[in-house]
C-alpha positions as CSV (number, residue, x, y, z in Angstrom):
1,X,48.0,41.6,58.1
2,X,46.3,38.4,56.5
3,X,45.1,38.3,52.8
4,X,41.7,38.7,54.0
5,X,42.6,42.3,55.9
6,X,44.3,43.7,53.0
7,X,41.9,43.2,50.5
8,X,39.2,44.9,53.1
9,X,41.3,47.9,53.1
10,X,42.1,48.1,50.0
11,X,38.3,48.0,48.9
12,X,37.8,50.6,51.2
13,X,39.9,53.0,49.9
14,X,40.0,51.6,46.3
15,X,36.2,52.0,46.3
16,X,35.5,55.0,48.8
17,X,33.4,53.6,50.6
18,X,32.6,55.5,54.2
19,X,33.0,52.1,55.9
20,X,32.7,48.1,55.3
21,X,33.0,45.1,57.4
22,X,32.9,41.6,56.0
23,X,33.2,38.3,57.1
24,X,35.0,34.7,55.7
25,X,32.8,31.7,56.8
26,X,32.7,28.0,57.6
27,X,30.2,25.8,58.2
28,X,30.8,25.7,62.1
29,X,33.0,28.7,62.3
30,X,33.5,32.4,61.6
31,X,37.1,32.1,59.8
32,X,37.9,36.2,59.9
33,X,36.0,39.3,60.3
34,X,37.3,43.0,60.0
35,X,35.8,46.0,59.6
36,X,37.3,49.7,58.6
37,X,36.0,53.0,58.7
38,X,34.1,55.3,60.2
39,X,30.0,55.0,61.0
40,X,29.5,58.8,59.7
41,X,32.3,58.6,56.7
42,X,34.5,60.8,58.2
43,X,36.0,61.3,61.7
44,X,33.2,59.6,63.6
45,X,33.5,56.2,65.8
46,X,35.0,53.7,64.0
47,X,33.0,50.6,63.0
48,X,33.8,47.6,64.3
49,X,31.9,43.5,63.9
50,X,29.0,45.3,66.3
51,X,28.0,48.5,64.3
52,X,24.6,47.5,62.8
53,X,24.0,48.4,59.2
54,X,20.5,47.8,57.0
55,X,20.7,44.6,55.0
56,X,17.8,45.3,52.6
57,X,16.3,42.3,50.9
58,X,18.1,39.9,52.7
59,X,15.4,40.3,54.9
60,X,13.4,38.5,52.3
61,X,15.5,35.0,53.6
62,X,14.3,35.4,57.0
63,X,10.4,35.7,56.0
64,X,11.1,32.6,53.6
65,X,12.6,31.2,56.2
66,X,9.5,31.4,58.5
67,X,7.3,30.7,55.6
68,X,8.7,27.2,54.8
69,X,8.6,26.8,58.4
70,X,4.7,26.9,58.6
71,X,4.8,24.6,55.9
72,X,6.2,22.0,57.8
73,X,4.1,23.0,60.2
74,X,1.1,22.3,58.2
75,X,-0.7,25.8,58.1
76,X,0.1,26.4,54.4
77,X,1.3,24.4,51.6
78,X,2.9,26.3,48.6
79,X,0.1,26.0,46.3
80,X,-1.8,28.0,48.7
81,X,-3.5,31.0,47.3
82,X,-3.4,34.4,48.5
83,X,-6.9,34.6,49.0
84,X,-7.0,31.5,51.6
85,X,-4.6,33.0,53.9
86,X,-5.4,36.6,53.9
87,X,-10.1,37.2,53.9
88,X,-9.1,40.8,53.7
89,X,-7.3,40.3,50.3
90,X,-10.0,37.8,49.0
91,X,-11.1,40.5,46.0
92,X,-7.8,42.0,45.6
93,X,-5.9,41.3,42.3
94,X,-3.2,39.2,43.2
95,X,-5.7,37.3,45.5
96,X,-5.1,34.0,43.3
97,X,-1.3,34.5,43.4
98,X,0.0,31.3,45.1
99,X,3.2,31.1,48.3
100,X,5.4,29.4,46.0
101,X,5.0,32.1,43.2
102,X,5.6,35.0,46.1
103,X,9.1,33.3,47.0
104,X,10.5,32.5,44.0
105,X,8.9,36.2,42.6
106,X,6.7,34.7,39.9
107,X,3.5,36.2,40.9
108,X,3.1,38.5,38.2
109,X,3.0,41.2,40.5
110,X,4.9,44.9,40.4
111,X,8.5,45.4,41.7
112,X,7.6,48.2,43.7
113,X,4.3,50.1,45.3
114,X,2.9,52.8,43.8
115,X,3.3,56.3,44.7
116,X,6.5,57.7,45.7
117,X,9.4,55.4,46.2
118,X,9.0,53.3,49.2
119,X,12.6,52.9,50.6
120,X,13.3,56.6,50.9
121,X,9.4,57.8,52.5
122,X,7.4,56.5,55.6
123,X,6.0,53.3,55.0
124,X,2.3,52.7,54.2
125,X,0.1,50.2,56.3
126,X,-1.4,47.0,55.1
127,X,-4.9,48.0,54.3
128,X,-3.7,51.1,51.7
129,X,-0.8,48.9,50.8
130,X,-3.5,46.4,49.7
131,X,-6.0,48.2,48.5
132,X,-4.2,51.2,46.6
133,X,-0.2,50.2,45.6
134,X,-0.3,46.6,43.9
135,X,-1.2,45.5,40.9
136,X,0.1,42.3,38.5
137,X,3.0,43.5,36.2
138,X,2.7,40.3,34.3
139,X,0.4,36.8,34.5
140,X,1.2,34.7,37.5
141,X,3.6,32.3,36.7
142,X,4.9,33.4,33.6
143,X,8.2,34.5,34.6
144,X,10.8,35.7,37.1
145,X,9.8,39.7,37.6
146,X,11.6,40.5,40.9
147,X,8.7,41.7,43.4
148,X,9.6,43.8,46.8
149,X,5.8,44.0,47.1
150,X,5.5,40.2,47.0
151,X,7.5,39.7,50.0
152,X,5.5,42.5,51.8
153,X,2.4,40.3,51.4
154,X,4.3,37.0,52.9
155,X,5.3,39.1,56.0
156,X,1.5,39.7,56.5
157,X,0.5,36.0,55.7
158,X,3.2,35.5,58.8
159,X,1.9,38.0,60.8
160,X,-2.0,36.7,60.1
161,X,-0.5,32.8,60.6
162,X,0.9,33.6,64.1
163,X,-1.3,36.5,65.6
164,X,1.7,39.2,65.8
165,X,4.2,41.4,63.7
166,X,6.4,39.2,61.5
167,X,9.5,39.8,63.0
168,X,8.2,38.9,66.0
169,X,7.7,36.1,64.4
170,X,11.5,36.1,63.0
171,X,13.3,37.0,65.7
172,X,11.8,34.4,68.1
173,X,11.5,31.5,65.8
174,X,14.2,31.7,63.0
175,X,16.7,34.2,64.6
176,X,16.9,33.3,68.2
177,X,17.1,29.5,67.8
178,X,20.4,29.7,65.9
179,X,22.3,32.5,68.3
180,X,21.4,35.5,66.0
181,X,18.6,37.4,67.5
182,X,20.7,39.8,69.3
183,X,22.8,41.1,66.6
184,X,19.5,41.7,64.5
185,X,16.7,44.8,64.9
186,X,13.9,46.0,62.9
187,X,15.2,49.4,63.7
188,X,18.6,50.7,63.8
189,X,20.3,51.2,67.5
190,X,22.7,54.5,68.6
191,X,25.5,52.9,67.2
192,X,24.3,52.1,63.7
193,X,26.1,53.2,60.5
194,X,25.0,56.7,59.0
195,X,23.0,55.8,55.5
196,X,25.8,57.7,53.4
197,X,25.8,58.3,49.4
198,X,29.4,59.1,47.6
199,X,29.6,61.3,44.8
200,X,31.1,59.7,42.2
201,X,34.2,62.1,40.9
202,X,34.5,64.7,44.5
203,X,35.2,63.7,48.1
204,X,31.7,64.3,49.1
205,X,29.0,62.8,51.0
206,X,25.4,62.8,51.0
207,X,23.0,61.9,54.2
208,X,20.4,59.4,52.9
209,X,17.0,59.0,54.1
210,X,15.7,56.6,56.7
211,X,12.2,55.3,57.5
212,X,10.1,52.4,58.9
213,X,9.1,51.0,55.9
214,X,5.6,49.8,57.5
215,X,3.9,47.0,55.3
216,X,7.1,47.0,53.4
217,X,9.2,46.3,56.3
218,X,9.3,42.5,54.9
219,X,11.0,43.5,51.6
220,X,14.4,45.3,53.6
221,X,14.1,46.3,56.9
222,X,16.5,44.3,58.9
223,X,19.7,45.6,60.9
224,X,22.6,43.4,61.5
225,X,26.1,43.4,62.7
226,X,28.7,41.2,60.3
227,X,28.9,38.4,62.8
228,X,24.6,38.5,63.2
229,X,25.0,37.9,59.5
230,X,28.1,35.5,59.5
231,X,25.7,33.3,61.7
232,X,22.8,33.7,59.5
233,X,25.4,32.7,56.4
234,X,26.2,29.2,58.1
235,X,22.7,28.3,58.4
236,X,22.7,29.2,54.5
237,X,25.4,26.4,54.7
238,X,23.6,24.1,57.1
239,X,21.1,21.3,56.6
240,X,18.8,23.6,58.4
241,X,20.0,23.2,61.9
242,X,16.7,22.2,63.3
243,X,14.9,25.7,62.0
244,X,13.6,23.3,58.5
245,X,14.1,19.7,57.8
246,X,17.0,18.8,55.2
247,X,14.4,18.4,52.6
248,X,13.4,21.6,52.9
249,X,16.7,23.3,53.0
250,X,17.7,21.4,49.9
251,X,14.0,22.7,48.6
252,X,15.4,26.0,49.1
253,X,18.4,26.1,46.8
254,X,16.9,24.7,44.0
255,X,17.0,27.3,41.0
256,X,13.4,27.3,40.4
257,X,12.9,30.5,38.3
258,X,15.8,31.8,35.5
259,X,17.0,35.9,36.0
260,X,16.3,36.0,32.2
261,X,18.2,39.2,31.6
262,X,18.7,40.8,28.3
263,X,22.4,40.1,26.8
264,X,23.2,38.5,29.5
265,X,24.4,34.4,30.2
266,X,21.5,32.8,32.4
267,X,23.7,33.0,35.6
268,X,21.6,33.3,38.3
269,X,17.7,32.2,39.5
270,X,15.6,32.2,42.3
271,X,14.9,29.5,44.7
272,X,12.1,29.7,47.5
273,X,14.3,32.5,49.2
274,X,17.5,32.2,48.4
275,X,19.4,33.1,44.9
276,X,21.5,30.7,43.4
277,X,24.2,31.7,41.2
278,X,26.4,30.0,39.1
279,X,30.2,30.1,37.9
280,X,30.8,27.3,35.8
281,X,30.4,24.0,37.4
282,X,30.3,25.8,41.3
283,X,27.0,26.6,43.1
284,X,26.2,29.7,44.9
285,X,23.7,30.6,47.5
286,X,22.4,33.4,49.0
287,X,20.9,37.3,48.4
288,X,21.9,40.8,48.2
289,X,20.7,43.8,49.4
290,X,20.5,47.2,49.2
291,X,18.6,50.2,50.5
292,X,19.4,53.7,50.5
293,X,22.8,54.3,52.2
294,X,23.6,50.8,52.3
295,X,24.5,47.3,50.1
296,X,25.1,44.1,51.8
297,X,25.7,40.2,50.5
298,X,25.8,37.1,51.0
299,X,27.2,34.5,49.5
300,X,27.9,30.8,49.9
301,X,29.0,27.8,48.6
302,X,27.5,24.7,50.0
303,X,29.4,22.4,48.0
304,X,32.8,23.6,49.4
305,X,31.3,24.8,53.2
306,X,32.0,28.3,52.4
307,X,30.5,31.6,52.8
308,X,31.0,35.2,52.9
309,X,29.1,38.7,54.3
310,X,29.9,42.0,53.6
311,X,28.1,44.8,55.0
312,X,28.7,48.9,54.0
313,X,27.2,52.8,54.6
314,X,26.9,53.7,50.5
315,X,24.1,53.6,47.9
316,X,26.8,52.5,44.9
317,X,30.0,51.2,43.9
318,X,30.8,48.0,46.8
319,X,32.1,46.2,44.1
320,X,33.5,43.0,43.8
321,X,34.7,42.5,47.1
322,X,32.4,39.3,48.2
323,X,33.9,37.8,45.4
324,X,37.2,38.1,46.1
325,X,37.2,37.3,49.7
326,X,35.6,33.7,48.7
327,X,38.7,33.5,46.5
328,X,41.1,34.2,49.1
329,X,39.0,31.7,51.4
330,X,39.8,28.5,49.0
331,X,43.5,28.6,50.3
332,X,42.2,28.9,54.0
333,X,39.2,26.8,54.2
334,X,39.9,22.7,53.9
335,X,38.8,21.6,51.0
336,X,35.1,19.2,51.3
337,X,37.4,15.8,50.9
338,X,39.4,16.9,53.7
339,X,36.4,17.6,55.8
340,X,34.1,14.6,54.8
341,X,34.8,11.0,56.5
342,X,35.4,7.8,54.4
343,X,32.7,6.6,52.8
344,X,30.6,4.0,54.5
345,X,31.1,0.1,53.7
346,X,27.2,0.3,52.0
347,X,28.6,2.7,50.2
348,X,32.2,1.5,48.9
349,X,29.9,-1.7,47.5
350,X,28.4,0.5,45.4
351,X,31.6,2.5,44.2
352,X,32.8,2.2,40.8
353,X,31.7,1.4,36.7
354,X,27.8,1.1,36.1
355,X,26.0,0.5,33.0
356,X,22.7,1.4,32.0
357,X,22.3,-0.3,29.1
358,X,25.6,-0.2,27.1
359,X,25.9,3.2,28.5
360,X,28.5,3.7,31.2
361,X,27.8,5.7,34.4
362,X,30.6,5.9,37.6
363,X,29.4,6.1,41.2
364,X,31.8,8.1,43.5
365,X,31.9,8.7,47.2
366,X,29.8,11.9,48.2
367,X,29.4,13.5,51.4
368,X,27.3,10.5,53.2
369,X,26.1,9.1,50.2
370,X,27.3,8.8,46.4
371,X,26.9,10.6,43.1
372,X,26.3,8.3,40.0
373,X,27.1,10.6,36.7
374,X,27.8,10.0,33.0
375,X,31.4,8.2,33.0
376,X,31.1,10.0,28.9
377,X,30.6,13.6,30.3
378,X,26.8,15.2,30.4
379,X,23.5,13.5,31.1
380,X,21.4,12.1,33.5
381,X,23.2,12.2,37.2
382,X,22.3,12.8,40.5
383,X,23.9,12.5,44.1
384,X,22.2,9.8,46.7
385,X,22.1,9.9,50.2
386,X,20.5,6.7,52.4
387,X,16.4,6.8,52.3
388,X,14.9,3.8,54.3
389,X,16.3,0.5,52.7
390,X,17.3,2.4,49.6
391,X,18.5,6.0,48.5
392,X,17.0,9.2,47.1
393,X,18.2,11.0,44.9
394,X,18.9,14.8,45.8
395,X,19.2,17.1,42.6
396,X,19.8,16.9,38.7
397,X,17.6,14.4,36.8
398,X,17.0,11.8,39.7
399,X,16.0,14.1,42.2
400,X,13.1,12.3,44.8
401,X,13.4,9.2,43.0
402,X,14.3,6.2,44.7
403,X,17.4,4.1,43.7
404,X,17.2,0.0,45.4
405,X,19.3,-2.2,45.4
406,X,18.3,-5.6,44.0
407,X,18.8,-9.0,45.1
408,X,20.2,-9.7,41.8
409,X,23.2,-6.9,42.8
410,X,21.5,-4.5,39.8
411,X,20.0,-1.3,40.6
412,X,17.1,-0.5,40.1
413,X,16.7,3.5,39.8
414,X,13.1,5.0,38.9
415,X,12.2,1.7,36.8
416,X,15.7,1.9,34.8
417,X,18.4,-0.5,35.9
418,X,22.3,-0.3,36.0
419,X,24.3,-3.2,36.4
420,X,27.8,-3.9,36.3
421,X,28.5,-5.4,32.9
422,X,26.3,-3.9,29.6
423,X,23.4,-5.8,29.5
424,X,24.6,-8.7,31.4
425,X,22.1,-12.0,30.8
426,X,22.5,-12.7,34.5
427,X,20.4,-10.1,35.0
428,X,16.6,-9.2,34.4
429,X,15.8,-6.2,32.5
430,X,12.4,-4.7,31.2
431,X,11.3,-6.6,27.6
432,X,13.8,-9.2,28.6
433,X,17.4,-9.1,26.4
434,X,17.7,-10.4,23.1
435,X,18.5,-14.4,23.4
436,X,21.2,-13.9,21.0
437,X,22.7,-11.4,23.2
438,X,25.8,-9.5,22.2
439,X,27.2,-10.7,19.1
């Protein structure tokens, strides 16, 4: 039994849950998949990498996904209000509320609807979703207030963008592109796991409720197997595999809006979809979810081209085991300088000790570009890839700037130059040096 095996089954017992299944991921591969249990928690058919289970909010990736996708097709930008893409809505309160503030959950408005609670009752439709359970919680753009409702109003901007339901919309331009539209439903099949709650001192079991969620359906409707959502976690790892250009991917990771949460570290954000986390200097991306009867992650780490999924039938108490299967991947997996190719001879000219003024800064070999950081610790430092006749920059300080490379052999990096000696008189420099120079 691998590492990966035994840590499944202990979970499963450890935790009681009526049945998981998880999966390790690489960039190009599914590295291992189990799954343990029964569907109904008890003596039923066993589960096994088909059984479909409901992966709440990560639903909210896919309709990001498609979002960002009419972007870049030019029928939205995200500064596009509410009341632009939706007539019906024009008068409504959150009618100013822009894309970018739905998918990042800045809009100001309410977690959930109105009325009773909307995972465990049959959904609403748009119109009295619109006109009778939304209101602003907060001013929009003020802070990170986690909105179901918000994604509920992007799955009708899809739906009114392309003339059809919004996982239409999904499954034939986001899903099926990338191998994954067959593992995936908007309703659960025969062989679906039972929506299960576990008491938390007896051996008992409670059926949970289950319902087309209606307008809602955007927030956390989706069914998936573990290897429908193993594919859907190595696009999380991708450069957007044709479904978004890399700009936009990289768009999509950035933490654009803190989880302030009270006596807590600031951990984790939002991006335009996806959640980054962070645990110490590493980088996570991805979402959770959970609806009644069921909890599901995923989790990756693009720096390493890692990833993990974990799917199960129970309302609480899944625990940590996402986390520790991305531990027991580090041993597996290749490390990233094992899997990236020597750096190109543009490159190695640029390797090495830089100085921006008489501070100095080291340029090191990075996936197909460089990353030119502090040589003294924290400050200013980004990673480079090729751009045209020079490089952009693609996070931290730099990020969209361009970096050239001068005649003179300095660079010159959004109007602040680095050359190889500190202040070296061969070289020009913005109010010219001191004639005396270094004495």
């Amino acid at each position: 039994m691998s590492p990966f095996d035994e840590r499944l089954h202990r979970e499963h017992v450890e935790r009681r849950l009526p049945s998981v299944t998880a999966a390790v991921v690489a960039t190009d591969e599914v590295v291992w998949a189990g799954a343990v249990g029964a569907r109904d928690g008890r003596d039923g058919a066993a589960v096994d990498r088909a059984t479909r289970y409901r992966i709440g909010s990560i639903t909210k990736t896919f309709v990001a996904v498609a979002v960002l996708r009419a972007r870049e097709q030019g029928l939205l930008d995200l500064s596009t209000r509410v009341r632009q893409l939706l007539p019906d809505a024009a008068h409504a309160s959150f009618a100013d509320v822009t894309v970018a503030q739905l998918l990042t959950h800045t809009s100001g408005l309410q977690a959930e609807t109105r009325g009773p609670w909307w995972e465990r009752t049959p959904g609403l439709d748009w119109p009295t979703l619109r006109d009778s359970a939304l209101r602003l919680a907060h001013p929009p753009g003020t802070r990170f207030h986690y909105s179901n409702v918000g994604y509920a109003i992007l799955g009708r901007i899809v739906e009114q963008l392309h003339g059809r339901p919004w996982f239409d919309v999904v499954r034939d331009e986001v899903l099926a592109p990338i191998g994954a539209a067959d593992a995936m439903s908007l309703r659960p099949d025969t062989s679906a796991a039972v929506p299960l709650a576990v008491h938390p001192h007896e051996d008992l079991l409670h059926a949970e409720p289950e319902f087309d969620a209606g307008a809602m359906a955007p927030a956390g409707q989706v069914w998936s197997s573990i290897d429908g959502l193993a594919r859907w976690a190595r696009f999380a790892l991708s450069d957007g595999e044709g479904l978004l250009s890399p700009a936009t991917m990289d768009l999509m990771r950035v933490p654009l809006a803190v989880d302030d949460r009270l006596g807590a570290g600031w951990d984790s954000a939002q991006g335009l979809g996806w959640r980054i986390w962070h645990d110490g200097a590493r980088r996570y991306v991805g979402h959770g979810g959970s609806m009644p009867g069921f909890l599901a992650t995923l989790k990756v780490e693009p720096e390493r081209g890692i990833g993990v999924v974990v799917l199960t039938n129970t309302t609480h108490g899944l625990g940590e085991l996402a986390d520790g299967l991305l531990r027991e991947a580090e041993s597996v997996v290749p490390s990233p300088a094992a899997l990236h190719p020597q750096p190109s001879a543009t490159v190695r000219e640029l390797l090495g000790t830089w100085y921006w003024g008489p501070a100095p800064f080291i340029a090191e070999p990075h996936e197909d570009g460089f990353l030119l950081s502090p040589a003294e610790g924290a400050g200013r430092g980004s990673r480079f890839v090729p751009d045209g006749d020079g490089w952009r920059g693609r996070d931290g300080y730099y990020a969209g700037e361009r970096l050239i490379v001068r005649d003179d052999g300095a660079l010159d990096l959004a109007s602040f130059i680095f050359t190889r000696q500190p202040y070296d008189p061969a070289h020009s420099y913005p109010g010219d040096l001191d004639p005396a120079g270094w004495h």
